[in-house]
C-alpha positions in Angstrom: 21.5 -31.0 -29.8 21.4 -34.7 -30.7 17.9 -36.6 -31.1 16.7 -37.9 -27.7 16.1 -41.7 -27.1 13.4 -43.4 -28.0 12.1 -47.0 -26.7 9.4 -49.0 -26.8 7.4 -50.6 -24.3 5.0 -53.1 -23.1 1.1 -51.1 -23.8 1.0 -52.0 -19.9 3.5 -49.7 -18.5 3.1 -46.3 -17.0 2.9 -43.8 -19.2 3.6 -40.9 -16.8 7.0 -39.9 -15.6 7.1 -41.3 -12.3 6.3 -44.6 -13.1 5.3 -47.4 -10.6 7.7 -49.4 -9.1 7.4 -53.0 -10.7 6.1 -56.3 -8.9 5.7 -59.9 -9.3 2.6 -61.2 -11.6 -0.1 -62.1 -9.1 -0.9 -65.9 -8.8 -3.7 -67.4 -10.6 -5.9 -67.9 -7.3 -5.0 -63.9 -6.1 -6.4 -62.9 -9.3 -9.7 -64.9 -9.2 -10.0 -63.7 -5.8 -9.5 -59.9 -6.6 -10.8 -59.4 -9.6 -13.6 -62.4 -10.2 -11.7 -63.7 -13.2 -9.1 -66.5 -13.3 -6.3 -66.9 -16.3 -7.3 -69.5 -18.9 -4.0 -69.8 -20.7 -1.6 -67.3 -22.4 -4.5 -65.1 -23.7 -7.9 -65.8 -23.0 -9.6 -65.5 -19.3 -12.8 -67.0 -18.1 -14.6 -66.0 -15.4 -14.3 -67.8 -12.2 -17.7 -67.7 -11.2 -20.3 -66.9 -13.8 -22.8 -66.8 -11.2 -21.5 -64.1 -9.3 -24.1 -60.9 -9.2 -22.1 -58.3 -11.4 -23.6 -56.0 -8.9 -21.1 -57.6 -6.4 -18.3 -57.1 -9.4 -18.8 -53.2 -9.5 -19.3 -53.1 -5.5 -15.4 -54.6 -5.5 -13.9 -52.2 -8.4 -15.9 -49.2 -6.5 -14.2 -50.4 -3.0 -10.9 -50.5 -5.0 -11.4 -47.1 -6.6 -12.6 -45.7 -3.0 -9.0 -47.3 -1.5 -7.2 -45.9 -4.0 -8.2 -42.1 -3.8 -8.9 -42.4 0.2 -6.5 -39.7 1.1 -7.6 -37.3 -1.8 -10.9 -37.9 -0.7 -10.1 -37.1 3.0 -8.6 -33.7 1.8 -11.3 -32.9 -0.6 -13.7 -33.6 2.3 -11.7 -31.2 4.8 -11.7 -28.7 1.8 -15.3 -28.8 1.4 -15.8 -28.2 5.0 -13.2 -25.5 5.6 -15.3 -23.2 2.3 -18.4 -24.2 4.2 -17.1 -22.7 7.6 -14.9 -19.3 6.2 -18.3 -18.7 4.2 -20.6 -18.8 7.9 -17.8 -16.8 9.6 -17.8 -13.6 7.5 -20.9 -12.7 5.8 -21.6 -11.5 3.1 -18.2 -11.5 2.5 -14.3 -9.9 2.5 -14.2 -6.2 1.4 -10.7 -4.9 0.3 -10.5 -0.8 0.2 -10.0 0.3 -2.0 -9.6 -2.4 -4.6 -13.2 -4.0 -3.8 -15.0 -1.1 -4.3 -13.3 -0.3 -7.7 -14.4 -3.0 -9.1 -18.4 -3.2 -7.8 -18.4 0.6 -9.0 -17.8 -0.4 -12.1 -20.3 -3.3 -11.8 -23.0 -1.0 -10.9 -22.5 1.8 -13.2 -21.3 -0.3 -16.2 -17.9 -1.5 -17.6 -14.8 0.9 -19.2 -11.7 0.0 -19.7 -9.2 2.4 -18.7 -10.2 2.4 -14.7 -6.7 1.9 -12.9 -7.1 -1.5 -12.6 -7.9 -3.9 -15.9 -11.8 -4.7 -16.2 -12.1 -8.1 -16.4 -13.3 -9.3 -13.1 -15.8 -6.6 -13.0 -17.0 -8.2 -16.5 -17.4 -11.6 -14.2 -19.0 -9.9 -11.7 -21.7 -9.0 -14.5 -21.5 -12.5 -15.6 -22.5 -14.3 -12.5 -24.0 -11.3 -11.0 -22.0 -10.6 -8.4 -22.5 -7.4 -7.9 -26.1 -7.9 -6.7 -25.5 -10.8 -4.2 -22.0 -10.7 -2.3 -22.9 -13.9 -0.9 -23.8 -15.8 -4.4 -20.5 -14.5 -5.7 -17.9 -15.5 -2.7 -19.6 -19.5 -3.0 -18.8 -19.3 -6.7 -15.8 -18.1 -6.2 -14.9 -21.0 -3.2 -16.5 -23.6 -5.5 -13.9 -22.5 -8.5 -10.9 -22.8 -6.6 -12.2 -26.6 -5.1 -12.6 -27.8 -9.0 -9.3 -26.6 -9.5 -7.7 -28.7 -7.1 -10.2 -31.4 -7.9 -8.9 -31.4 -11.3 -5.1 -30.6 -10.3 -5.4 -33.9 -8.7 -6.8 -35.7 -11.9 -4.0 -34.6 -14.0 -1.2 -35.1 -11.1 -2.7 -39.1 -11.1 -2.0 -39.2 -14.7 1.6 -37.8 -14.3 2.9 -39.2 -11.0 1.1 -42.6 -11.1 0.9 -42.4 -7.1 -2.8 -41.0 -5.4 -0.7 -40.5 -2.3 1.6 -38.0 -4.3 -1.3 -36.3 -6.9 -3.3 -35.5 -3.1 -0.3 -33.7 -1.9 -0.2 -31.9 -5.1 -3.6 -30.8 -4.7 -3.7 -29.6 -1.1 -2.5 -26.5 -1.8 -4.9 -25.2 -3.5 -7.7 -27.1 -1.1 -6.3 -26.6 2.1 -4.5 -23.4 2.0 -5.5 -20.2 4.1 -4.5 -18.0 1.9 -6.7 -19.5 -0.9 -9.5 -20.0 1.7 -9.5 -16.2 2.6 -9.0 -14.4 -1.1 -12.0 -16.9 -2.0 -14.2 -14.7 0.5 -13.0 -11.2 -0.8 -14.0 -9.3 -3.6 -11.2 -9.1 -5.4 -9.5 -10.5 -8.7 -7.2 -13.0 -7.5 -9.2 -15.9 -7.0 -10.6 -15.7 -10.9 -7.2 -14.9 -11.7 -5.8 -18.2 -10.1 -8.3 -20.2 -11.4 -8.2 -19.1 -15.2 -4.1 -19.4 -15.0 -4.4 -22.7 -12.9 -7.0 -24.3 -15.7 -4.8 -23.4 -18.5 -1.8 -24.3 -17.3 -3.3 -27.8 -15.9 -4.8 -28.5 -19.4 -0.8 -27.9 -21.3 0.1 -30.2 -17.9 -1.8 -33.4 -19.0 0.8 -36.0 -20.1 -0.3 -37.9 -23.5 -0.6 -36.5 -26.8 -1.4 -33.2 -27.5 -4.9 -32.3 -28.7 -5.1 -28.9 -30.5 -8.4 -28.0 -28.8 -6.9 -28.8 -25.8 -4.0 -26.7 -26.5 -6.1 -23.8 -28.1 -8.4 -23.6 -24.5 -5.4 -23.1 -22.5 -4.1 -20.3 -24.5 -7.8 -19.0 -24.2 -7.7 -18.9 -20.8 -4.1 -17.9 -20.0 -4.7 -15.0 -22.2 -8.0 -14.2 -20.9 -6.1 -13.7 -17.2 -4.2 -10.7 -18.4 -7.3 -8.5 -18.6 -8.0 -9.8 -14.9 -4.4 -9.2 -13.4 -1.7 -7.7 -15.8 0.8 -10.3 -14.0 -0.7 -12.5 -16.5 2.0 -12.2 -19.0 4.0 -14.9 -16.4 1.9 -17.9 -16.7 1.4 -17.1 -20.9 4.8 -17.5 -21.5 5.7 -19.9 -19.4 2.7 -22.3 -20.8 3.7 -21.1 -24.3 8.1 -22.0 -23.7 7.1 -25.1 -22.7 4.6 -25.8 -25.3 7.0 -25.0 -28.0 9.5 -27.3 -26.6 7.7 -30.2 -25.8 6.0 -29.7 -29.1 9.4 -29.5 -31.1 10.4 -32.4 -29.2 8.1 -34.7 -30.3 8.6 -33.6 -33.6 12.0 -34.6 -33.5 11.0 -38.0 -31.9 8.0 -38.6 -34.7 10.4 -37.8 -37.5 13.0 -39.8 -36.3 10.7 -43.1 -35.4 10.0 -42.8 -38.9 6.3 -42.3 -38.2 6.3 -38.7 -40.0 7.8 -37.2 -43.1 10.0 -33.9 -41.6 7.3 -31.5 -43.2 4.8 -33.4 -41.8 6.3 -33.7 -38.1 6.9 -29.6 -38.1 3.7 -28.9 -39.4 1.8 -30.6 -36.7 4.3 -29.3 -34.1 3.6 -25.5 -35.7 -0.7 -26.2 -35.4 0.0 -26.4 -32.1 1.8 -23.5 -31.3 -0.2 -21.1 -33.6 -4.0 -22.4 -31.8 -2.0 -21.8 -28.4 -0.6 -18.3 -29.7 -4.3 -17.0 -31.8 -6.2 -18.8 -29.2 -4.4 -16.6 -26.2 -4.4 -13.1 -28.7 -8.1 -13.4 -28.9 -9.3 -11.8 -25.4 -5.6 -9.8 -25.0 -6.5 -7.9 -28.6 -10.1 -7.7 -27.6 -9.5 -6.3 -24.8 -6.9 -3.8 -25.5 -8.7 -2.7 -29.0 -11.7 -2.1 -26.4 -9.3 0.0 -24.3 -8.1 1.9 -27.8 -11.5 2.6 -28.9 -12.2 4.6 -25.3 -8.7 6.5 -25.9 -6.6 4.8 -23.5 -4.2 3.2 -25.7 -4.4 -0.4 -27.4 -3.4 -1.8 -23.8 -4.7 -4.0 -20.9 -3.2 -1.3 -18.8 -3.8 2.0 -19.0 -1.4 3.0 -15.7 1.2 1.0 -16.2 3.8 3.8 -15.2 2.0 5.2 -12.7 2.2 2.0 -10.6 5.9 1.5 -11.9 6.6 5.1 -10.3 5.3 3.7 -7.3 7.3 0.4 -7.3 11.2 2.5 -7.7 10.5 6.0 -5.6 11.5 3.9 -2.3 15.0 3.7 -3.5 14.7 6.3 -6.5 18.4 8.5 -6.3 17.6 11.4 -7.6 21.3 12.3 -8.8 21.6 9.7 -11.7 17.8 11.8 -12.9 19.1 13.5 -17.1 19.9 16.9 -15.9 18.0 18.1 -19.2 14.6 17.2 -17.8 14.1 19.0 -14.3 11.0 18.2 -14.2 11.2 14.5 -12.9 13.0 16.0 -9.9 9.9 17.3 -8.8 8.9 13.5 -8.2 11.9 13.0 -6.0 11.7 12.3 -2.3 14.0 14.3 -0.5 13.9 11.5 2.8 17.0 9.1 3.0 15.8 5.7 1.4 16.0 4.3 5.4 13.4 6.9 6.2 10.9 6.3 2.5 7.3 4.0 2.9 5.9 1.2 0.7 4.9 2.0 -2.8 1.4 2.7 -1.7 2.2 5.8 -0.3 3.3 7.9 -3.3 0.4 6.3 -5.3 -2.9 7.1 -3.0 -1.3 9.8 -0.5 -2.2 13.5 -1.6 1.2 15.0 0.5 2.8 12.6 -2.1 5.3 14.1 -4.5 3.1 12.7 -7.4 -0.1 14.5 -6.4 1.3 17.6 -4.9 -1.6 18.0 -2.5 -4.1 17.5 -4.5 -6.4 14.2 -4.0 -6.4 13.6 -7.7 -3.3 13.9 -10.0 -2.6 16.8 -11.4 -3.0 16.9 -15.4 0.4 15.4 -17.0 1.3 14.0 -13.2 1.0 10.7 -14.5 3.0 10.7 -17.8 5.7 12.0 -16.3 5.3 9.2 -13.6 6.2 6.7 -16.1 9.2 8.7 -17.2 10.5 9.5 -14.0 10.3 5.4 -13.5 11.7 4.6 -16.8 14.6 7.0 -15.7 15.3 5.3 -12.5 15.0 1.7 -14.1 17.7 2.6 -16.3 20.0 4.4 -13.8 19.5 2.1 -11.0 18.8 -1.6 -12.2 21.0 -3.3 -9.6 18.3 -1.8 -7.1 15.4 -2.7 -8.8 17.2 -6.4 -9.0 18.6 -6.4 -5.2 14.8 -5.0 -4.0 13.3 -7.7 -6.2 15.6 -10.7 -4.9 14.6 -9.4 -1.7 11.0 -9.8 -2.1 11.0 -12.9 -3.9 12.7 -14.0 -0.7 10.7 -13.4 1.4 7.7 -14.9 -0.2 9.6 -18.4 1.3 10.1 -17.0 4.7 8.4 -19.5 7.6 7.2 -16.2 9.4 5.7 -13.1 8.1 7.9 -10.8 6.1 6.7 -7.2 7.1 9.2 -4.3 6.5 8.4 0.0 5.9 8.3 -1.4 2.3 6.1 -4.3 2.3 1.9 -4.0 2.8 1.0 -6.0 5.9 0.8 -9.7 5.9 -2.3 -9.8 8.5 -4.6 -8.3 5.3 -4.8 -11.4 3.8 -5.3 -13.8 7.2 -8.6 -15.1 7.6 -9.4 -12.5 10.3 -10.3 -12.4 14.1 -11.7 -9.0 13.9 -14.0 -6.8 11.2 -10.9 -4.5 10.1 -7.7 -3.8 10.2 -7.5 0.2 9.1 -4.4 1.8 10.0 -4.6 4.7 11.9 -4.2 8.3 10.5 -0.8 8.9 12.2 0.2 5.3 11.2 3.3 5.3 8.3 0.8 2.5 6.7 -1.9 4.5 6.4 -1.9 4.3 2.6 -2.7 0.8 2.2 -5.3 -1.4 1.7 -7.3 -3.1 4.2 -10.2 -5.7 4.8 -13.6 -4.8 6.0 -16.3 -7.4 6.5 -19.9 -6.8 7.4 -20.7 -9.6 10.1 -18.0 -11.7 11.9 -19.2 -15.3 13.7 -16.3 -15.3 16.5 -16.8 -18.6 17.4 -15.6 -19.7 13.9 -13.1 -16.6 13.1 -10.9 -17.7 15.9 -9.8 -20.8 15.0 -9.6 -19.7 11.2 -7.5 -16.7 12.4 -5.1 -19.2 14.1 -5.0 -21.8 11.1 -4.3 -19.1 8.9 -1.5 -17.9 10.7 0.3 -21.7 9.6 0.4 -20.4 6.6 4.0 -19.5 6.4 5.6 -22.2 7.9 5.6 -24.7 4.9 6.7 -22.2 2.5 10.5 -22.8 2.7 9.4 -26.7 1.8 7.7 -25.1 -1.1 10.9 -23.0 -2.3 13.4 -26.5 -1.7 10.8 -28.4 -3.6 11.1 -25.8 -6.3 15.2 -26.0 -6.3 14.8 -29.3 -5.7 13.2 -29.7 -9.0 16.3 -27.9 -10.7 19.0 -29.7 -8.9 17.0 -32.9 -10.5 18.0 -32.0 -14.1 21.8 -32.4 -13.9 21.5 -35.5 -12.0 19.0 -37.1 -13.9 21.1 -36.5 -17.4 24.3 -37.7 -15.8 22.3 -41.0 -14.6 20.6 -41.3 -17.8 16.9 -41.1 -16.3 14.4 -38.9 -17.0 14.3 -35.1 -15.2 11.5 -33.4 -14.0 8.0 -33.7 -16.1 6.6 -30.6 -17.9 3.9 -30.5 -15.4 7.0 -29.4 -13.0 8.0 -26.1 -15.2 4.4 -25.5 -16.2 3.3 -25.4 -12.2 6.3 -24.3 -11.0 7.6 -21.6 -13.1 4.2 -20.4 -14.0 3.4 -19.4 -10.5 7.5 -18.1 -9.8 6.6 -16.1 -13.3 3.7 -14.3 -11.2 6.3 -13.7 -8.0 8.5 -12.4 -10.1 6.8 -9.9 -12.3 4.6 -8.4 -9.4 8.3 -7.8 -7.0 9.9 -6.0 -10.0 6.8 -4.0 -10.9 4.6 -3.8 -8.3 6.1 -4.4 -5.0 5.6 -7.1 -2.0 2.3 -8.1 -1.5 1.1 -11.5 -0.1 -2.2 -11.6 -2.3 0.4 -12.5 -5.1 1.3 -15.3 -3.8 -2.2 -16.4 -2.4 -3.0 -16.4 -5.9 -0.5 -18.9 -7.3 -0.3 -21.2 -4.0 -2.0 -23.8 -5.4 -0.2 -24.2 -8.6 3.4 -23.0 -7.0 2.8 -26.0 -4.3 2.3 -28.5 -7.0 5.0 -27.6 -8.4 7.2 -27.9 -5.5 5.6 -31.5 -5.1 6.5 -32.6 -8.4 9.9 -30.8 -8.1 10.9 -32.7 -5.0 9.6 -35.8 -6.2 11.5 -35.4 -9.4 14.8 -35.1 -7.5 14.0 -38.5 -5.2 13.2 -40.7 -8.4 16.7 -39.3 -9.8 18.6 -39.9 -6.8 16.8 -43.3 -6.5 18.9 -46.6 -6.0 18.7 -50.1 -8.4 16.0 -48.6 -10.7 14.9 -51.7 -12.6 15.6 -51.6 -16.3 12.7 -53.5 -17.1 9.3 -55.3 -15.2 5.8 -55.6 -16.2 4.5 -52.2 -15.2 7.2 -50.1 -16.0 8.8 -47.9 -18.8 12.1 -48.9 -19.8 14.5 -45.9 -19.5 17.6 -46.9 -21.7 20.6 -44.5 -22.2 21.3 -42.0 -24.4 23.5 -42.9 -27.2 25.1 -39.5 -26.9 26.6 -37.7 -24.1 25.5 -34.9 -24.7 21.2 -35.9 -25.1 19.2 -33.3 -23.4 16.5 -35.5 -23.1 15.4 -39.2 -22.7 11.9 -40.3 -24.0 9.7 -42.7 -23.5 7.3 -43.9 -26.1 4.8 -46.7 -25.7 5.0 -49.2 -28.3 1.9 -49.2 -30.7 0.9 -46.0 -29.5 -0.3 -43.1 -31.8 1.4 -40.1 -32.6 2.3 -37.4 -30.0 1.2 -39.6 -27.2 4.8 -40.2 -25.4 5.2 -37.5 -22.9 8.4 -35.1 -22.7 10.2 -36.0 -19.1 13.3 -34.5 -19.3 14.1 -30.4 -19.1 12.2 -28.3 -21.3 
């Protein structure tokens, strides 16, 4: 890989990757009457009326300021107001049986680490007390997810240089139903999304790299696996893209001359090592915690119980080692047209895995993980055809409901106090919402916007490709690709799609929980792939990065450097 391109530029210019298109200098009298000031010669500048209150001076940068963010402050404002009104309509809040209960159980009657599901919401529970006031812990849970986008938009100014675009990056997570209705249930997801949204959000920020900075994301990405095992997505995604960012501007320092070779890796290897010990810190904590109880040094102690779950739809039992009989007995002897969802040979007592019983039988569950291990290894054009399939369907404009999938409508803000399936119903085995009160006058309308939901999801998976298709066309017209915030945002939250269809099934709380941070992404992708396709970029302006070739073909990346900046400042725009 040859070095990537490094030029200066005027301390004015953008330092973000989407820099603003350049425009004339003002004249002398539309400065005066803007700012207050008028040019006195090449350098100097004299105020044009040293009278003037400077309470009238801030009331004119505070009216600019207010123009500027206008439309992020109209969607913050409709954000606000949409928490306000899903909190009134269902009160105290959103139950979810039988995750919800799990985790208040443990709540009440204090924390252990080896429940089926990973403890670390019921640990915030204890924190802010959750447990004791459902009401308390649904508006901190709503407030959480409004900073989030409050400071997605922050960072997406910084990158993208455009309000109008960093507001579109934060709707998402402000505006969508999905986010509005898991904020309202007691469940992990909404924690989840906000400790892998703030992590990934603080690797995002364009601009030199600050080790505490990087060490606090790694914090908090590793701190989501204990909440949601799908937490190993988001860590290595923030981590790959750390490490190249990190190596090249290593590559850039040393070659600038602005750092010895020792000196330039060093730095680049500080950052990677406070990301990596930083993350470690609650994964080994946690897991150690979960070794000290006897259930393995692990975040999960079920790991293959679920997995059995996630392959007996399509599991052949023919390709099972004839030496070990015993995983036939978790076979279902139905043609794969006829099997359920994964739920059903998890919870179900007819299901081969409990055989009757309502608990599992002793050894049940190790021989779950073998049977699924088995199949894996037999079968992984399945497991890679069923998990292209889900994927898929995450980006479907309607609902995607089939005998394998759990039902959309759970996670809709509802119309109605329950969903429960009926006995005889093939569903019967999943989950489903419960709430306590329900204001129909307000769950009406909610019910309906929720159900726009799907529509703008296949923009979402074009922006996403649209990102991709950027990175060819950028190199061959020597401009920058998409910026790390793109593959931060945008694979994180794919990472989470991903890992919960190949382990876990179809499920829309998954993607509820990465909406925000998958939208953004899509924004930035699609955005990305204009500014490469964009005609008669100027070369230079005041304002605006230059953005000079690559002496080399083959250059995977271009970067741009500010001149007189410090070290590690320029910002990585190309591919990771």
């Amino acid at each position: 890989m040859t070095a990537p391109t490094v030029v200066a530029q005027s301390p004015t210019a953008s330092l973000g990757p989407f820099e603003p298109r350049s425009a004339p200098a003002p004249a002398p009298e539309a400065v005066a009457a803007e700012t207050g000031f008028a040019p006195a010669g090449d350098e100097a500048i004299i105020p044009a009326d040293a009278d003037a209150p400077a309470r009238s001076r801030r009331g004119r940068r505070l009216g600019r300021l207010l123009r500027r963010h206008a439309l992020f402050g109209l969607v913050a404002a409709l954000a606000l107001a949409a928490r306000g009104v899903v909190a009134a309509a269902y009160q105290p809040a959103l139950m979810y049986l039988g995750d919800s209960g799990a985790y208040l159980d443990q709540a009440w009657h204090g924390l252990w680490p080896g429940d089926w599901r990973p403890s670390g919401y019921p640990i915030f529970l204890r924190l802010v007390r959750g447990e004791e006031h459902l009401t308390r812990l649904v508006l901190v849970q709503q407030s959480m997810t409004f900073l989030i986008g409050v400071v997605g938009y922050a960072v997406a100014v910084r990158v993208t240089r455009r309000p109008w675009l960093a507001a579109l990056c934060a709707a998402p997570v402000l505006l969508s139903p999905w986010v509005l209705d898991l904020g309202q249930f007691v469940l992990a997801e909404t924690l989840f999304s906000v400790l892998t949204g703030f992590g990934l959000l603080l690797l995002a920020l364009p601009g030199r790299r600050r080790p505490w900075a990087v060490a606090l994301a790694g914090l908090l990405l590793g701190a989501s696996l204990p909440v949601r095992t799908v937490g190993y997505g988001p860590l290595a995604v923030g981590f790959a893209v750390l490490a190249v960012t990190a190596a090249t501007a290593a590559i850039r320092l040393r070659r600038s001359g602005g750092a010895s070779r020792l000196r330039a890796t060093s730095r680049a290897a500080a950052l990677l090592l406070s990301f990596g010990l930083a993350a470690a810190a609650p994964i080994c904590a946690y897991s150690g915690w979960s070794a000290a109880g006897g259930t393995g040094f692990s975040v999960s102690a079920h790991s293959g119980y679920f997995l059995y779950g996630r392959v007996a739809p399509f599991a052949d039992c023919s390709v099972l080692p004839v030496d070990r009989p015993q995983l036939r007995t978790l076979c279902d002897p139905r043609p794969v047209a006829d099997r359920g969802q994964p739920d059903s040979y998890l919870w179900l007592a007819n299901s081969p895995l409990r055989q009757g019983h309502t608990r599992i039988p002793k050894g049940r569950e190790q021989l779950a993980g073998e049977f699924a291990s088995a199949v894996i290894r037999a079968q992984p054009g399945m497991l890679l055809r069923t998990s292209a399939g889900y994927l898929a369907g995450y980006f479907a404009p309607t609902r995607h409901e089939t005998s394998t999938t759990s039902r959309p409508d759970t996670w809709e803000l509802p119309d109605r106090l329950t969903n429960a399936a009926q006995d005889g119903d093939p569903r019967s085995a999943d989950g489903y919402f419960v709430t306590t009160r329900l204001d129909h006058g307000l769950a009406g309308p909610l019910a309906a916007y929720a159900r726009l939901a799907y529509a703008p999801m296949p923009l979402v998976g074009a922006g996403l490709a649209a990102g991709l298709v950027a990175v060819p066309i950028a190199r061959l017209r020597r401009r920058p690709g998409p910026p790390p915030a793109f593959w931060l945002l945008g694979g994180g939250g794919l990472s989470v799609l991903v890992l919960s269809a190949a382990t876990a099934g179809f499920d829309y709380r998954y993607l509820a929980s990465v909406i925000g941070i998958l939208g953004a992404g899509a924004v930035l992708g699609a955005a990305s792939l204009a500014r490469a396709l964009r005609r008669d970029v100027a070369r230079t302006g005041v304002g605006r990065a230059d953005v000079l070739p690559s002496p080399d073909p083959a250059a995977t990346s271009t970067l741009v450097a500010p001149a007189g900046s410090p070290e590690w400042s320029a910002e990585t725009v190309a591919t990771p």
